[in-house]
C-alpha angles and dihedrals in degrees: 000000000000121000107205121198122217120208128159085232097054130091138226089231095072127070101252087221092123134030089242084060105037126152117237108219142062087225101055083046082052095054092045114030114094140182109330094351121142134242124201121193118196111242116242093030126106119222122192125214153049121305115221109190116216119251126242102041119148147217093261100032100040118175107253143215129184149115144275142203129001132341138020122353120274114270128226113207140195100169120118114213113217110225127229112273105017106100109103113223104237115179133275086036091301120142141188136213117185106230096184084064111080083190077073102056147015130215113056101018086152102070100043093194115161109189096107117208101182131347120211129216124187089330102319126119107225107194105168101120097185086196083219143049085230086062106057113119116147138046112281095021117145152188132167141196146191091302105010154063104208107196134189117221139143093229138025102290086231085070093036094062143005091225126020109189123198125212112198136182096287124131112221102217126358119219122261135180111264100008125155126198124182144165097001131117123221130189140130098078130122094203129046133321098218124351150164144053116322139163110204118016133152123185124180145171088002129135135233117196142157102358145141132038106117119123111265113248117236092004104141090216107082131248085356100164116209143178129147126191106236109351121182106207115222114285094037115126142191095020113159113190110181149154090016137133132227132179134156105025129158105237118343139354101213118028135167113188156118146103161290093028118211090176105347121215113337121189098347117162133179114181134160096011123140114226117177132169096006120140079245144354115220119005135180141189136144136187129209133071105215110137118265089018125130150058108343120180101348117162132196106185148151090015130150110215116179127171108006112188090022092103130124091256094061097098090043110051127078102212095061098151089073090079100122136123098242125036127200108179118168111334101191106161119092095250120055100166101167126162120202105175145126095034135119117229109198125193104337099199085214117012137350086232132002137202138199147162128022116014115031084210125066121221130270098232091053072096101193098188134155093013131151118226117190110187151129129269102245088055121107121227096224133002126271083252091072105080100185120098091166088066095036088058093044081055093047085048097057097037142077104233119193130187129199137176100214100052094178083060086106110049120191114189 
């Protein structure tokens, strides 16, 4: 079992197998790396690409990520970074960048999606997707299709901002069996962070910024964005995602979903991590009805979650009452044992939990139980969807509840 090394002044040329011949590129990792093989990223160093994890790993021989020497952990980057002069002048202040030229861009040349989900500009997370280049109106505007990005602006974007970076529909890693992640941060995508079905994962002291918006493929609602932090699609099994932090996505941090369900979700946990200015923070919903499926010995605990629905999706998403820390959609499986407990919710801009979809009751063994919730008084616990007040006073009952009239007194940057 190799262990390669990644460094931006390696080469390609060389064998990664130390870090004083290191290659320099996740697509050349992705072409080497094999079953149960290591990956080492330099810390302070920014990579840009999709990891593809190799099959076949095992319990005792994962394939593994991490980092290695001095600074800030290594970044994984989807963004594409528009250069200077390559925006084409339409007419009515529309202009056009080709995102099929990679003489037109730098940063992830390798994936050429081009379903945009934000663009940003000095800083600055712009989210209007105008679906069409008819229904541009305001500066920063976008709307791509199968070749490029159309954007509204006043000026040419080369005078409107020093860097314009581009998140498209890439996902950043795909799930594996018996994978393990630690210690790397990963933002600029339009699409996931990490995602699929996997048995046997265990991600750590990563990070999880800036991700999601792209439209959804296949989806039969039209134009529905997307992008999670870390999902486990239905029948993965022993994840472990822990100590990580995760802040502007799309929709949620921590999901577990999907359908049809042949077994469910079978021992997740997510514990001690830190999740701040997602659309939400934990979410759950399963589809299938075959007997003994669903979601067994899940656990969501000793997180920190702040400022749920105060993400940079908010204005442009139509669903905004969905803005809540924890969110239930349809459970149609049979199991749904679940554990929230341990963790402290603060400032939910809508509800505390919402439900939607399916069964108007949750569970009884969705068991939501010493918990802090940190709130204001107008607020409502759960939405007007979740007709069971049985089930909202148990959870009254089991829980600190706080209420505060100034709910920005706690920032979190």
């Amino acid at each position: 079992m190799a262990i390669y090394y990644l460094s931006n002044n390696g080469n390609d040329e060389n064998n990664g197998l130390s870090p004083e011949s290191p290659i320099s590129t996740i697509n050349k990792l992705n072409e080497i790396m094999c079953s149960g093989d290591t990956a080492r990223f330099k810390r302070g160093d920014t990579f840009y690409g999709r990891i593809l994890p190799p099959e076949n790993n095992t319990a005792l021989s994962p394939a593994t990520y991490e980092s290695y020497g001095q600074g800030a952990k290594p970044i994984i980057s989807q963004y594409k970074k528009a250069n200077k002069g390559a925006w084409d002048d339409l007419t009515n202040n529309v202009w056009r960048l080709d995102l099929k030229d990679v003489t037109k861009f730098t940063g992830n040349v390798l994936n050429l999606d081009t379903n945009v989900g934000f663009i940003k500009a000095s800083g600055v997370i712009h989210a209007v997707n105008a679906f069409s280049v008819e229904n541009l109106q305001n500066d920063w505007d976008f709307y791509s299709d199968d070749q490029y990005l159309y954007l509204k602006l006043s000026v040419c974007p080369d005078e409107a901002s020093n860097e314009i970076l581009i998140a498209c529909n890439i996902h950043h890693v795909c799930f594996q069996d018996n994978i393990k992640v630690d210690s790397i941060t990963f933002c600029g995508g339009g699409a996931h962070g990490i995602a699929g079905v996997a048995h046997g994962a265990h991600i750590s002291n990563c990070e999880f910024h800036e991700i999601g918006g792209s439209i959804l493929p296949g989806y039969p609602t039209k134009n529905t964005r997307y992008g999670n932090g870390v999902e486990c699609w239905t029948d993965s099994s022993d994840v472990l995602v822990e100590n990580c932090k995760f802040s502007n996505i799309y929709d949620v941090a921590l999901t577990m979903q999907g359908r049809p369900a042949e077994t469910g979700w079978t021992n997740i946990t997510f514990k001690n991590n830190v999740i701040w200015n997602c659309q939400q923070a934990f979410e759950i919903w399963s589809g299938g009805e075959k007997p003994d499926t669903g979601f067994k010995n899940c656990v969501f605990e000793n997180n920190v979650c702040l400022h749920s629905g105060y993400s940079w999706s908010y204005d442009v998403r139509p669903n905004k009452e969905v803005s809540s820390h924890l969110l239930v959609y349809g459970l149609e499986c049979p199991l749904c044992d679940v554990k929230v407990k341990n963790n402290t919710f603060y400032n939910a801009r809508s509800f505390q939990i919402y439900k939607s979809g399916g069964m108007t009751k949750l569970p009884h063994d969705y068991v939501i139980e010493d918990n802090t919730f940190i709130t204001t008084p107008e607020k409502q616990f759960a939405n007007a969807g979740m007709d069971d007040d049985e089930y909202k006073q148990r959870i009254l009952s089991k829980n600190s509840v706080i209420t505060t009239y100034d709910p920005f007194t706690l920032k979190f940057e």
